[in-house]
DRENBA-704697 format. One line per field, with one value per atom (N, C-alpha, C, O): z, x, y; residue in three letters; atom name. Coordinates in nm, 2 decimals. Last residue first. Example, Ala and Ser with C-alpha at 12.3 -4.5 7.8 and 13.67 -1.06 7.14 Angstrom:
<atoms>
Z: (0.71|0.71|0.79|0.80|0.78|0.78|0.78|0.85) $
X: (1.28|1.37|1.29|1.34|1.32|1.23|1.32|1.42) $
Y: (-0.22|-0.11|0.00|0.11|-0.57|-0.45|-0.33|-0.33) $
aa: (ser|ser|ser|ser|ala|ala|ala|ala) $
at: (N|CA|C|O|N|CA|C|O) $
</atoms>
This chain:
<atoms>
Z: (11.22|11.12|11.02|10.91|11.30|11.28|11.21|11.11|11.40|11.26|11.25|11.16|11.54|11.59|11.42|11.39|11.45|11.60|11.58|11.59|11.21|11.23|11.33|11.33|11.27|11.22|11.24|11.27|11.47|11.48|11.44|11.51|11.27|11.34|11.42|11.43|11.12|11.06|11.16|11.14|11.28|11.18|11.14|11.13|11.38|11.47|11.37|11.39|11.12|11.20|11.29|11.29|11.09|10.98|11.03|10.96|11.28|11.24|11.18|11.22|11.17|11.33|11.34|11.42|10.88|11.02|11.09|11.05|10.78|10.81|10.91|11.00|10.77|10.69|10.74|10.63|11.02|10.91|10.81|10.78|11.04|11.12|11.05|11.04|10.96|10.86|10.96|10.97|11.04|10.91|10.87|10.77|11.34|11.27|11.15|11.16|11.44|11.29|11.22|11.10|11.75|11.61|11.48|11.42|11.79|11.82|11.71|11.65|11.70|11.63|11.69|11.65|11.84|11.67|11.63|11.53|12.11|12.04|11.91|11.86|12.10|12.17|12.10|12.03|12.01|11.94|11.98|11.88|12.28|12.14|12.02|11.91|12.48|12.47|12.30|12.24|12.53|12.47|12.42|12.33|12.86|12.79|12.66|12.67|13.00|12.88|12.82|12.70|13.27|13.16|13.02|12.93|13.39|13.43|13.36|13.36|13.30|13.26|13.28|13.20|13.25|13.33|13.25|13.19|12.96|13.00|13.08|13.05|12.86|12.97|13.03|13.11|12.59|12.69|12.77|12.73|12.37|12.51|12.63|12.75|12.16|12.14|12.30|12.32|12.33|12.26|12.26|12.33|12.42|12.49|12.46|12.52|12.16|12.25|12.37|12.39|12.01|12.00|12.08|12.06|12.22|12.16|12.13|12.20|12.20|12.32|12.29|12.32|11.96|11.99|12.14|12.18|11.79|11.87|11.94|11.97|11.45|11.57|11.65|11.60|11.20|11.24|11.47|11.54|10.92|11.09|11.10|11.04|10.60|10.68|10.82|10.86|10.24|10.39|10.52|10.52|10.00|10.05|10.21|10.29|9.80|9.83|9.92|9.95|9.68|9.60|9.71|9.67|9.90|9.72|9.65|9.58|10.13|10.11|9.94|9.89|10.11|10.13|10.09|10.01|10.05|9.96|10.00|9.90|10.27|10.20|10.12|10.10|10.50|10.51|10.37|10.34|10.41|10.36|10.39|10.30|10.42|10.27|10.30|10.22|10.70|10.63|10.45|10.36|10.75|10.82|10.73|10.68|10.60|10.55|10.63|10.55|10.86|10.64|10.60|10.59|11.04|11.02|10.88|10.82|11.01|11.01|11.00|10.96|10.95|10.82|10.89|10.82|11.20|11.10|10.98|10.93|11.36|11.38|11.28|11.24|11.22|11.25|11.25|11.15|11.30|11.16|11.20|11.21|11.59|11.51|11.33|11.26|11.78|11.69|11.63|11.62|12.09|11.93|11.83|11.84|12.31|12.28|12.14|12.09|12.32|12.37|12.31|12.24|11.95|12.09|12.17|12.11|11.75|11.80|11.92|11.99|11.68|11.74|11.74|11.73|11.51|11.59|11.60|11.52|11.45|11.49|11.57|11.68|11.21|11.35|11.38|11.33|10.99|11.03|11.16|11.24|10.77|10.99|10.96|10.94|10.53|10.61|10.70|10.72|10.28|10.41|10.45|10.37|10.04|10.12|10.18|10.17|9.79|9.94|9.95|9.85|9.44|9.53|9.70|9.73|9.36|9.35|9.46|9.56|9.36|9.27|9.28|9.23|9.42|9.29|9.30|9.19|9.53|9.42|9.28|9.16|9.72|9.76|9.60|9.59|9.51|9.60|9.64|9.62|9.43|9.39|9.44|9.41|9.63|9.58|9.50|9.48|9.73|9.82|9.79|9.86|9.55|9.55|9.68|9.70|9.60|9.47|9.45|9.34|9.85|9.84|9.73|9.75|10.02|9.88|9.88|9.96|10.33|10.27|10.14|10.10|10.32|10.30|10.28|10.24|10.32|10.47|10.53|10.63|10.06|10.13|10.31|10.39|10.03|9.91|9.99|9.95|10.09|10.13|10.05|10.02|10.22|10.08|10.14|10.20|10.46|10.44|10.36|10.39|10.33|10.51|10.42|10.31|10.30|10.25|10.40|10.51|10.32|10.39|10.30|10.21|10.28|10.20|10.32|10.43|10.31|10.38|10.32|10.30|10.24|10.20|10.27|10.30|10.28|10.34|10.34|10.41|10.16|10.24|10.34|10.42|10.21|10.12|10.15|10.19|10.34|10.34|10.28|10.29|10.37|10.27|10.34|10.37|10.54|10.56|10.45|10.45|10.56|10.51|10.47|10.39|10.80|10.74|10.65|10.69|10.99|10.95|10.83|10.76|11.00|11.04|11.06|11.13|10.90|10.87|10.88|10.79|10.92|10.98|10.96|10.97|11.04|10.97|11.04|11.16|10.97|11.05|11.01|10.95|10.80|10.78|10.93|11.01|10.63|10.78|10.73|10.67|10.45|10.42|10.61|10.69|10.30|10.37|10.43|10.45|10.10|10.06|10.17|10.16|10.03|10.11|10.08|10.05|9.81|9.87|9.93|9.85) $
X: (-10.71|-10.78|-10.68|-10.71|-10.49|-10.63|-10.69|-10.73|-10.14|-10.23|-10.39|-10.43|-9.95|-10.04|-10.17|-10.28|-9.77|-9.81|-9.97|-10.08|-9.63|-9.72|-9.80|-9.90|-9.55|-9.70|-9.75|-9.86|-9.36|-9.44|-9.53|-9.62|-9.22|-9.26|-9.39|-9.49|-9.16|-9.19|-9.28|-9.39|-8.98|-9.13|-9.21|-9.33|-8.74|-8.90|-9.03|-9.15|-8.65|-8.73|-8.81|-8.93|-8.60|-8.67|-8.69|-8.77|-8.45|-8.52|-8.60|-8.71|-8.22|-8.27|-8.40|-8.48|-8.18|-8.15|-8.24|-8.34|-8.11|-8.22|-8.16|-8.10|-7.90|-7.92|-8.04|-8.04|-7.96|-7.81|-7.72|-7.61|-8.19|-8.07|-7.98|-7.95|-8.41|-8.39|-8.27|-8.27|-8.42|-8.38|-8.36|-8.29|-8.54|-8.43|-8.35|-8.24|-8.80|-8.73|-8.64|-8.65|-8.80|-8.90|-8.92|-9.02|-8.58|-8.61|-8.71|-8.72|-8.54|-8.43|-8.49|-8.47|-8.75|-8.74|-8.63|-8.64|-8.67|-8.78|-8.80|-8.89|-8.43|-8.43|-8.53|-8.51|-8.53|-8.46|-8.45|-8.48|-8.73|-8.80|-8.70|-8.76|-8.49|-8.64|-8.72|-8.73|-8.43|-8.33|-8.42|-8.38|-8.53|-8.45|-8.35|-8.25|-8.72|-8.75|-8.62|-8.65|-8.69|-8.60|-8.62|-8.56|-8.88|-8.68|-8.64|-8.52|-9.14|-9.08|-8.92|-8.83|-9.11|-9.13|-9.03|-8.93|-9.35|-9.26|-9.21|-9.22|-9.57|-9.57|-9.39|-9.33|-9.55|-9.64|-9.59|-9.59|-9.42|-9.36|-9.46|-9.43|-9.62|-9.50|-9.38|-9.30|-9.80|-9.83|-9.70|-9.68|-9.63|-9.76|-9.74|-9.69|-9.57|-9.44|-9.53|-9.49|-9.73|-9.69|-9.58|-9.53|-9.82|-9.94|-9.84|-9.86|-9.64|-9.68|-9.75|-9.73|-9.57|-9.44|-9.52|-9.49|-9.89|-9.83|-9.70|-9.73|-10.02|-9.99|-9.92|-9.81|-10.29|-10.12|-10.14|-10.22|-10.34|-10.38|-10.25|-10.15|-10.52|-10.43|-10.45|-10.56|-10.58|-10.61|-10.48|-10.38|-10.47|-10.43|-10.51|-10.45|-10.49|-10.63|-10.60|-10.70|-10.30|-10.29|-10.43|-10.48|-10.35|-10.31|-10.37|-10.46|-10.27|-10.40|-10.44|-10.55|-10.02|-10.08|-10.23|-10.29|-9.86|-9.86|-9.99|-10.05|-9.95|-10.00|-10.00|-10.11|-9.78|-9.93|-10.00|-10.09|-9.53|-9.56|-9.70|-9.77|-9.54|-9.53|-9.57|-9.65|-9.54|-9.69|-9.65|-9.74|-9.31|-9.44|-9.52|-9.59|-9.13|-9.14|-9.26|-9.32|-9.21|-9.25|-9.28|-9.39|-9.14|-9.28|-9.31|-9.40|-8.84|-8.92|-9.07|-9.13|-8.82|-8.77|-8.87|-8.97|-8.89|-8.97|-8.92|-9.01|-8.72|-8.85|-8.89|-8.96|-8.47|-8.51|-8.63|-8.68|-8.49|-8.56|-8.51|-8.62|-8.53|-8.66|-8.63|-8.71|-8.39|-8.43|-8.52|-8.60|-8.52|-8.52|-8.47|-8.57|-8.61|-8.50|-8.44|-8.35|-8.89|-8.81|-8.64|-8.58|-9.02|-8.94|-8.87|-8.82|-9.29|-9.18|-9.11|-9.18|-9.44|-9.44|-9.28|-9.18|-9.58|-9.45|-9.50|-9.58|-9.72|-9.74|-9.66|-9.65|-9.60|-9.58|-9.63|-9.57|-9.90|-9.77|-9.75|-9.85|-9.97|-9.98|-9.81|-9.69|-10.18|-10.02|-10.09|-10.20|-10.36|-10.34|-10.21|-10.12|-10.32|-10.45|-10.44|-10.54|-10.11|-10.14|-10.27|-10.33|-10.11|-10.18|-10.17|-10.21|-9.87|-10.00|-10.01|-9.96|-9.54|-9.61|-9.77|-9.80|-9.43|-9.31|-9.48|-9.53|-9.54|-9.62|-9.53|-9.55|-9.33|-9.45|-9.58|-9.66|-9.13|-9.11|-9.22|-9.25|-9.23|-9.18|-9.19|-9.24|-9.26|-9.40|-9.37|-9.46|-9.04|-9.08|-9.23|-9.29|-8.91|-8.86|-8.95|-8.93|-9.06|-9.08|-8.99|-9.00|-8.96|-9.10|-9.10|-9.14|-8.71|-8.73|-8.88|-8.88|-8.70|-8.74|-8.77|-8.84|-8.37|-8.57|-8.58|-8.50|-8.11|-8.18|-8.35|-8.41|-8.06|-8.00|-8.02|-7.97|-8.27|-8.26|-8.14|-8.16|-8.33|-8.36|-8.22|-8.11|-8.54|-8.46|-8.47|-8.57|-8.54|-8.57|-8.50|-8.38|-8.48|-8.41|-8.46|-8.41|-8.73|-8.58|-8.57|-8.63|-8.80|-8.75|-8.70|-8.61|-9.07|-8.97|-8.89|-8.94|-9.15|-9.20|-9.01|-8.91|-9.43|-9.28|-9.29|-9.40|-9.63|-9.56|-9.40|-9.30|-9.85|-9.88|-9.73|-9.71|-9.65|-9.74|-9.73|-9.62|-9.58|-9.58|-9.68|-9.79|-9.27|-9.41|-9.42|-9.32|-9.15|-9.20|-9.30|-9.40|-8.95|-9.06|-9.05|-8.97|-8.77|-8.78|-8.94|-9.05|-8.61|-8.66|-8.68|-8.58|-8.39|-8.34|-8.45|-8.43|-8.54|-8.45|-8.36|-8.28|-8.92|-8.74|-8.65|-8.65|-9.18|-9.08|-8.99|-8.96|-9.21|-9.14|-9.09|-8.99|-9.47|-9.35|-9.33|-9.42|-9.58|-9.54|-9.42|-9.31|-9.83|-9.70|-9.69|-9.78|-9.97|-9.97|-9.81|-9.70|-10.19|-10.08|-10.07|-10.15|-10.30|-10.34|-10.17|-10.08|-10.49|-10.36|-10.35|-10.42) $
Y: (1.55|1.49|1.45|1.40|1.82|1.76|1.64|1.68|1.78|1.76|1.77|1.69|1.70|1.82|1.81|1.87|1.52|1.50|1.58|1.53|1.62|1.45|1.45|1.38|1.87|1.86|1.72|1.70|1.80|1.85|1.88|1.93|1.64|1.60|1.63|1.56|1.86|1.73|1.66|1.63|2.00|2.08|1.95|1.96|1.91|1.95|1.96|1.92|1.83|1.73|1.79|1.77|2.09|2.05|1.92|1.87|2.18|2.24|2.18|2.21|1.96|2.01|2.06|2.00|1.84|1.95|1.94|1.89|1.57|1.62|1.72|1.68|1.32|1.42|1.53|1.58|1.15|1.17|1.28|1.31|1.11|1.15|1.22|1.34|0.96|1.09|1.20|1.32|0.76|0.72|0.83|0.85|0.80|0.78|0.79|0.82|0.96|1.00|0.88|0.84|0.92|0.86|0.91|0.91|1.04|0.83|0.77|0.67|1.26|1.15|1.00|0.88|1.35|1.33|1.26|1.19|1.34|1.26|1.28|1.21|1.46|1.33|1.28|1.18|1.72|1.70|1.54|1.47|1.75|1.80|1.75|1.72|1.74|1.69|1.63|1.53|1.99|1.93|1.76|1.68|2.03|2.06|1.97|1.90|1.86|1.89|1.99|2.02|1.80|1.69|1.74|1.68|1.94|1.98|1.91|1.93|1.82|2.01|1.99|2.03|1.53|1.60|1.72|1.72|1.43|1.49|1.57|1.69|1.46|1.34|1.34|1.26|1.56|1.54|1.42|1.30|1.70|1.70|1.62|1.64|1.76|1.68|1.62|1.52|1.94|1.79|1.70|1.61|2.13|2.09|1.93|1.84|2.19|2.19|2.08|1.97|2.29|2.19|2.12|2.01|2.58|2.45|2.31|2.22|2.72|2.65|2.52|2.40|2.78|2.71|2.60|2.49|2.77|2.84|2.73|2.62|2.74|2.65|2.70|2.67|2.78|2.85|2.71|2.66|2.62|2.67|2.69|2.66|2.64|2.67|2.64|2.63|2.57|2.60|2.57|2.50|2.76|2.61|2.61|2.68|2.92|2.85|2.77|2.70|3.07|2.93|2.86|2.75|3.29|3.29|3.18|3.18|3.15|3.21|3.24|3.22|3.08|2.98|3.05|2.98|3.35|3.26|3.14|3.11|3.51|3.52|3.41|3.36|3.31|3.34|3.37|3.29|3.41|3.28|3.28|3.22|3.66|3.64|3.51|3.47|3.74|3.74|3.69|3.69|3.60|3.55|3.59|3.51|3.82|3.71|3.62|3.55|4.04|4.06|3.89|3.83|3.95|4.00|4.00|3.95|3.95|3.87|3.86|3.76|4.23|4.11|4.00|3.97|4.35|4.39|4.26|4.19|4.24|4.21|4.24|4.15|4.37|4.20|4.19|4.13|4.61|4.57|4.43|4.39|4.59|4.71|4.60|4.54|4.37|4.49|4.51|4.42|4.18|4.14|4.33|4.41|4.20|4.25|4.25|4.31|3.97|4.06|4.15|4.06|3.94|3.87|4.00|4.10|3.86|3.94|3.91|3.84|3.56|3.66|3.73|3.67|3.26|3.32|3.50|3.55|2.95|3.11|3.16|3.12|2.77|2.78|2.93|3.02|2.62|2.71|2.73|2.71|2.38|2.42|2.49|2.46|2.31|2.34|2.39|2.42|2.10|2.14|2.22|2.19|2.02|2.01|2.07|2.15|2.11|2.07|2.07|2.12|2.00|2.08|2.02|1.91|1.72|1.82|1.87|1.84|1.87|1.76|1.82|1.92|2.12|1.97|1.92|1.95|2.33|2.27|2.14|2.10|2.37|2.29|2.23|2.14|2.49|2.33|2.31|2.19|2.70|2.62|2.44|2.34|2.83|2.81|2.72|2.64|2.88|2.83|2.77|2.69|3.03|2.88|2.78|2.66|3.27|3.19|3.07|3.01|3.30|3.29|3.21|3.09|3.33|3.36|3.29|3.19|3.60|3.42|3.44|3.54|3.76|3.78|3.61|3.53|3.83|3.75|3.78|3.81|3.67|3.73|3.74|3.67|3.47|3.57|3.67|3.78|3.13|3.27|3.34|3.29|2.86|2.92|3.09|3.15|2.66|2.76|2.80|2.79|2.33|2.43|2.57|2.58|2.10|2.21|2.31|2.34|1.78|1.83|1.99|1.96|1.54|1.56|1.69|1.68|1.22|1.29|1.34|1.28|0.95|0.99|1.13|1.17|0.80|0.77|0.84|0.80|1.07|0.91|0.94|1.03|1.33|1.27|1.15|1.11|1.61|1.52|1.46|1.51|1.84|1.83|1.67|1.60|2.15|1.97|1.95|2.02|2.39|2.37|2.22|2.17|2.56|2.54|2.46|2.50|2.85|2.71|2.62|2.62|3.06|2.91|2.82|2.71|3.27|3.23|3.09|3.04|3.19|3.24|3.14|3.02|2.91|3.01|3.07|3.05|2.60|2.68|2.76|2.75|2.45|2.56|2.57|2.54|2.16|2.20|2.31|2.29|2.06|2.15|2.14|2.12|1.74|1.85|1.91|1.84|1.56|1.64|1.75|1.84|1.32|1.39|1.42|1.35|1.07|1.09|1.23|1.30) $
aa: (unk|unk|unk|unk|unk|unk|unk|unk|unk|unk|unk|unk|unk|unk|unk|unk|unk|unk|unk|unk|unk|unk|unk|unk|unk|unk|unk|unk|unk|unk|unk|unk|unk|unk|unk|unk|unk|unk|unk|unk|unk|unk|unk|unk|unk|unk|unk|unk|unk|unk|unk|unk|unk|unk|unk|unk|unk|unk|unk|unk|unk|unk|unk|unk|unk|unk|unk|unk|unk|unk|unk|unk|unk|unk|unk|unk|unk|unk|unk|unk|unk|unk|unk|unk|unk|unk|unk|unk|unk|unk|unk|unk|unk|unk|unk|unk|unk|unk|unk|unk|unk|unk|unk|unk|unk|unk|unk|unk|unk|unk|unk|unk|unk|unk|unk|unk|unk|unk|unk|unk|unk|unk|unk|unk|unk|unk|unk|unk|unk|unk|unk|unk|unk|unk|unk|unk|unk|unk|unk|unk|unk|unk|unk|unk|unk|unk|unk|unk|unk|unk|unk|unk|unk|unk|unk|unk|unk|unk|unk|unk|unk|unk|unk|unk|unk|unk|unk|unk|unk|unk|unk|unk|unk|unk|unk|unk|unk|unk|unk|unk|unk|unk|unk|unk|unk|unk|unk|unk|unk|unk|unk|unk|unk|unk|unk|unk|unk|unk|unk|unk|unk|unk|unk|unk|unk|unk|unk|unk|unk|unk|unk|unk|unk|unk|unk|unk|unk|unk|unk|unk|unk|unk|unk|unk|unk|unk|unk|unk|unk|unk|unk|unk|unk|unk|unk|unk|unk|unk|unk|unk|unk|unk|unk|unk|unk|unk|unk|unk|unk|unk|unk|unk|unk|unk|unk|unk|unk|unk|unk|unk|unk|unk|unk|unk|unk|unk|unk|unk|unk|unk|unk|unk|unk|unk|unk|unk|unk|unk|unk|unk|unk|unk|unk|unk|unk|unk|unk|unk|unk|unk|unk|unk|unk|unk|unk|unk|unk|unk|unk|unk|unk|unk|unk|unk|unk|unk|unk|unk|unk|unk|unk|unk|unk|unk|unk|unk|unk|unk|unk|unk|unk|unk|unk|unk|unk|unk|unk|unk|unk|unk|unk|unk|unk|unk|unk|unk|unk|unk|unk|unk|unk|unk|unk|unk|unk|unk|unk|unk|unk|unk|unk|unk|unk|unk|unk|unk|unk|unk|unk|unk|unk|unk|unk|unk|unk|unk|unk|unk|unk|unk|unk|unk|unk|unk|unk|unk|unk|unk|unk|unk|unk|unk|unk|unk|unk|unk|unk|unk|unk|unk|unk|unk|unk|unk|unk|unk|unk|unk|unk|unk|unk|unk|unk|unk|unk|unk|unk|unk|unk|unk|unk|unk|unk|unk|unk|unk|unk|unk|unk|unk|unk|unk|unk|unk|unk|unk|unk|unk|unk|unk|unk|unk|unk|unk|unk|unk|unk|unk|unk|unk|unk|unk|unk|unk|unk|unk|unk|unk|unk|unk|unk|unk|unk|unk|unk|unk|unk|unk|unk|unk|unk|unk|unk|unk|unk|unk|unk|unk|unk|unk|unk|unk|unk|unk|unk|unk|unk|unk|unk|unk|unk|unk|unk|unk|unk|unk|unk|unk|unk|unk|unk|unk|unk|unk|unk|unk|unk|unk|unk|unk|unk|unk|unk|unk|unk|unk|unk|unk|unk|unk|unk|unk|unk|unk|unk|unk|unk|unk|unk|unk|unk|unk|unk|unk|unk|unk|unk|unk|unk|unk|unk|unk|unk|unk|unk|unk|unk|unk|unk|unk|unk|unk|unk|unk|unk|unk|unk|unk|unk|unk|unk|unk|unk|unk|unk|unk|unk|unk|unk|unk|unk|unk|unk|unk|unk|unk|unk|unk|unk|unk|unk|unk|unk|unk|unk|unk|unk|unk|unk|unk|unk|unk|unk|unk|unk|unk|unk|unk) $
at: (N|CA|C|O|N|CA|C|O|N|CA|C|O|N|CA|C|O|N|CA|C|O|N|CA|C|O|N|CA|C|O|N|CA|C|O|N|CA|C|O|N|CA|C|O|N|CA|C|O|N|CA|C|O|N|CA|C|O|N|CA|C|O|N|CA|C|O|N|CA|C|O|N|CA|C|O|N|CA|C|O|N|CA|C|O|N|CA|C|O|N|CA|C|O|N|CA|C|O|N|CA|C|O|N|CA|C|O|N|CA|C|O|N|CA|C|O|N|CA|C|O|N|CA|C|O|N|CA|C|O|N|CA|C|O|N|CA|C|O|N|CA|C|O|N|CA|C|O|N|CA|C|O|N|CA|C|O|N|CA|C|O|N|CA|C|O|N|CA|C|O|N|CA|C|O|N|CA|C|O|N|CA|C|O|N|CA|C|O|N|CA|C|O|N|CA|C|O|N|CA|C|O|N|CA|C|O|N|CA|C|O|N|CA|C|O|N|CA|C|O|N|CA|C|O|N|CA|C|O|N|CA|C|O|N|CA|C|O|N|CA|C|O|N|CA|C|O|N|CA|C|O|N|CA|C|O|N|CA|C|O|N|CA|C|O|N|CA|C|O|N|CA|C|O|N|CA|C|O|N|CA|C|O|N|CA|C|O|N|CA|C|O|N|CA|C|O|N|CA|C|O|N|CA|C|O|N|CA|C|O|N|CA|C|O|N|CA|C|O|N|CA|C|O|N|CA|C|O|N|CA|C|O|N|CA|C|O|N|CA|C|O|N|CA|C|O|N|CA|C|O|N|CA|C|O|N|CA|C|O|N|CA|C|O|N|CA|C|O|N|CA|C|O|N|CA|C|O|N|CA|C|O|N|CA|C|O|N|CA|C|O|N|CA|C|O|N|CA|C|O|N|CA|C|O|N|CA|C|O|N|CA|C|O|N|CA|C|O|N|CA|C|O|N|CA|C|O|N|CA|C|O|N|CA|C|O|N|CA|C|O|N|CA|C|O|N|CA|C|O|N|CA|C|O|N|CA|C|O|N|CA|C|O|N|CA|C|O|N|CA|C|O|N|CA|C|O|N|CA|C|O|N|CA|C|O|N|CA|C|O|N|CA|C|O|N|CA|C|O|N|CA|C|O|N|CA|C|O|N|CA|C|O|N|CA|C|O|N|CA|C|O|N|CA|C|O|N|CA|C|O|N|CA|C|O|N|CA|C|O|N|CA|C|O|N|CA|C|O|N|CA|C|O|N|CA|C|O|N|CA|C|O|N|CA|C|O|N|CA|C|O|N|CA|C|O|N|CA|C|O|N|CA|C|O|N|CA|C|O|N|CA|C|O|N|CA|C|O|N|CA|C|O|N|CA|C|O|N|CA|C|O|N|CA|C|O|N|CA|C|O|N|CA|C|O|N|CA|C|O|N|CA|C|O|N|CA|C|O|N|CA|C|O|N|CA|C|O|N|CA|C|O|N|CA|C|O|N|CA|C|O) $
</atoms>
């Protein structure tokens, strides 16, 4: 049975566990406006060991402040570390890379808004309740996954 993590990190992502057929969701745990780490080692190890996670590779952004960027830089390398710690192998995945995949065949002027249309069509069941965020991430690993 094959055990694998999908993070989106920052503050407004979140972290996808999936096992065979079940597929779990938390909206990023956070400590004020650090990512809490030790709820985050918590939850991926509720049952056994990941095999695998695909993090989203994020970067600094235009106009962004000095310590924004820097909060966010921290918590990126905490969840990097944590995966590297516990042994879990890794790929990081660029917004372009899955966006590419998940959007394919997609004319570019319709892709606005796109990325949410095709996780609620092929999510359903997890409408209701599931942020936003945390169906891209889901999704986005089901799609982009190796092997």
């Amino acid at each position: 049975m094959k055990k694998i993590i999908g993070i989106d990190p920052g503050q407004q992502g979140g972290i996808a566990i999936f096992e065979e057929d079940e597929m779990k969701t938390m909206a990023m745990p956070l400590i004020g406006k650090e990512i809490d780490i030790a709820k985050i080692r918590e939850y991926i190890f509720s049952s056994a060991k990941p095999d695998k996670a695909v993090i989203e590779k994020v970067h600094a952004m235009p106009k962004q402040g000095v310590s924004s960027t820097f909060t966010f830089g921290k918590g990126y390398g905490e969840l990097i570390g944590l995966l590297k710690a516990f042994g879990i192998p890794y790929i990081e995945v660029s917004p372009m890379q899955w966006k590419k995949k998940v959007l394919s065949g997609i004319d570019w002027k319709k892709r606005k808004g796109s990325i949410m249309r095709i996780c609620h069509e092929s999510l359903p069941r997890y409408r209701t309740y599931a942020r936003k965020k945390e169906e891209t991430t889901r999704w986005h690993c089901r799609r982009s996954l190796p092997g």
